[in-house]
C-alpha positions as CSV (number, residue, x, y, z in Angstrom):
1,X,14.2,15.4,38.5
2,X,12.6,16.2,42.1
3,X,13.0,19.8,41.7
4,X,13.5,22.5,38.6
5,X,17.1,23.1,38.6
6,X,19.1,26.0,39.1
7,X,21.2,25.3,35.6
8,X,18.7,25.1,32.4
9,X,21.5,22.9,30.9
10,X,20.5,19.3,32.9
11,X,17.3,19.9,32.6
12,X,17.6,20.2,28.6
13,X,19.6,17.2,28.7
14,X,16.9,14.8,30.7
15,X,14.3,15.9,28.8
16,X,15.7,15.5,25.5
17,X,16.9,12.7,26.6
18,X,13.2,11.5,27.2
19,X,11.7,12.2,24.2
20,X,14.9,10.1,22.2
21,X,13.8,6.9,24.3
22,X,10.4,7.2,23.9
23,X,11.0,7.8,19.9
24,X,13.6,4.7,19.9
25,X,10.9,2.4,22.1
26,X,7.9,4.0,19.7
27,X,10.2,2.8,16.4
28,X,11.4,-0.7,18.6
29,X,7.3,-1.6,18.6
30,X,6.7,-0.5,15.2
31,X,9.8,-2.7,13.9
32,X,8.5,-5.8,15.7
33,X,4.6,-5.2,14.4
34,X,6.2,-5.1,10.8
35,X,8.3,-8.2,11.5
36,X,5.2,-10.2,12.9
37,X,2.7,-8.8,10.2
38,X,4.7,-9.0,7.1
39,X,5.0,-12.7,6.7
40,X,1.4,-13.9,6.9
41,X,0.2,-15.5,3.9
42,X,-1.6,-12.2,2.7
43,X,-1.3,-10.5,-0.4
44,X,0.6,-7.9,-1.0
45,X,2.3,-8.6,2.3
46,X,5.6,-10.6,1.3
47,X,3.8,-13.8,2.4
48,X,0.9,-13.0,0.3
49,X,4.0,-12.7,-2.9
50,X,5.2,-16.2,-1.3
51,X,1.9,-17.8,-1.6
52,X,1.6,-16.2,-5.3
53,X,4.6,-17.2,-6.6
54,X,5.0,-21.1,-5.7
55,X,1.6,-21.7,-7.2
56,X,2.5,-19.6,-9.9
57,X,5.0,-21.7,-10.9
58,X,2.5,-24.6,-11.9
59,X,-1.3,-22.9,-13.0
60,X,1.1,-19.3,-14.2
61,X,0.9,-15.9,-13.1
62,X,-2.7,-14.7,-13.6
63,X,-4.5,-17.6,-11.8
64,X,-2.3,-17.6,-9.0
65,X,-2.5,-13.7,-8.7
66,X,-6.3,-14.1,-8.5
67,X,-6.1,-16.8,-5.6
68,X,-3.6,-14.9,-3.8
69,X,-5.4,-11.6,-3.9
70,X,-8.6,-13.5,-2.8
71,X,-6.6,-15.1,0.2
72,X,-5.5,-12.2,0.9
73,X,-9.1,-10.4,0.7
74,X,-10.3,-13.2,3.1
75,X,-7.6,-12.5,5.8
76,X,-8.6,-9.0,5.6
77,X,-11.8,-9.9,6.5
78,X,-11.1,-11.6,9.3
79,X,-8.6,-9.0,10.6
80,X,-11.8,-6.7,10.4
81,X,-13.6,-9.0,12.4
82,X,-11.2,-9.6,14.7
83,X,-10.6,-5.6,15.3
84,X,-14.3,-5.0,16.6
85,X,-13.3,-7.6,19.5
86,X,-9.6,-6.6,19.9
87,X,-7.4,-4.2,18.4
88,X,-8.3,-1.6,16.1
89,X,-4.9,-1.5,14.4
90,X,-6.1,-4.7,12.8
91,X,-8.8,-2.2,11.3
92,X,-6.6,-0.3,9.5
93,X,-4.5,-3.8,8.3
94,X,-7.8,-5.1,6.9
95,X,-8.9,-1.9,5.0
96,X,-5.0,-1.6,4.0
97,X,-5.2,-5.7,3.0
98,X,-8.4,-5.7,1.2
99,X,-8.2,-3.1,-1.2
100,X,-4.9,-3.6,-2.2
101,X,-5.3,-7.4,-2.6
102,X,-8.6,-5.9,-4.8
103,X,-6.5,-3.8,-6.7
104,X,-4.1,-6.8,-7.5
105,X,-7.0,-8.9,-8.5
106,X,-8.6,-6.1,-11.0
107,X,-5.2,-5.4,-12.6
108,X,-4.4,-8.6,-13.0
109,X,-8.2,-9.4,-14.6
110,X,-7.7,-6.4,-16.9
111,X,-4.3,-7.3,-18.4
112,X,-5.5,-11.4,-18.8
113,X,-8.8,-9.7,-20.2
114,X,-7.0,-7.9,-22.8
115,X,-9.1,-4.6,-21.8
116,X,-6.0,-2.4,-21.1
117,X,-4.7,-3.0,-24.6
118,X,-7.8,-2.1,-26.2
119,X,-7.8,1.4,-23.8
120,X,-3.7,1.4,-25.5
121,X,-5.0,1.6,-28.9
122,X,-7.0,4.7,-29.5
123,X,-7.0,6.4,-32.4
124,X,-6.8,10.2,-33.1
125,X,-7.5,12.5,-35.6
126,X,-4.6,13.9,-37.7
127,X,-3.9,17.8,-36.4
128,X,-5.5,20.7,-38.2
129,X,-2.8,23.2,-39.7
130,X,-3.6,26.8,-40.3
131,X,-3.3,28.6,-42.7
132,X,0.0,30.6,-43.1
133,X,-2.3,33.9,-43.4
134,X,-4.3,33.2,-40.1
135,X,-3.1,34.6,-37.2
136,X,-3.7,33.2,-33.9
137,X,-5.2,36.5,-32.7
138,X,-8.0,36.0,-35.4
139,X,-9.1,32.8,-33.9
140,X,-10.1,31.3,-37.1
């Protein structure tokens, strides 16, 4: 628009009009960064669960949960390094990468440690009952 129109209507309609492309183009890029970043190798990215589950098919679940969190925990790092020179997005994919591939590691080592049964099984006192004559007012 050169000018501010006479009509309000037109100009509501362009500007609107702007802000929907720009939200479309703003989702278009987001869309393709998910599409390039989801399939590298790691964990929990779904090529991190790829690179978990064909191992996991020979040396079983736990092992191959702990290598594929550690991959994963090793790409993070180098997406850190790799943000100071370029992109700071890959910042935030590194922090995202590493604790969550730390996370998988630690659960995992808990279950195949047995410590989160033993946390399971605690045992607890039998409740105290009143007596009929006590009121709760009493506090006895």
């Amino acid at each position: 628009m050169e000018r501010i129109p006479e009509k309000p209507a037109p100009e509501l309609l362009v500007a609107n009009a702007g802000q929907l492309v720009n939200m479309a183009i703003a989702l278009l890029l987001v869309k393709v960064m998910l599409v390039a970043f989801n399939p590298i190798p790691a964990f929990p990215m779904d090529g991190g669960r790829v690179l978990r589950a064909a191992p996991a098919m020979r040396m079983g679940g736990p092992r191959a949960t702990a290598l594929a969190a550690r991959i994963g925990k090793g790409f993070a790092v180098i997406f850190l390094m790799l943000s100071l020179l370029r992109n700071p997005i890959l910042r935030i994919a590194g922090i995202f990468i590493y604790l969550v591939a730390g996370a998988e590691g630690r659960e995992q080592g808990a279950l195949t440690d047995g410590k989160v049964p033993e946390m399971m099984m605690v045992e607890t006192a039998p409740p105290r009952m009143a007596h009929p004559e006590v009121s709760l007012q009493s506090g006895a």
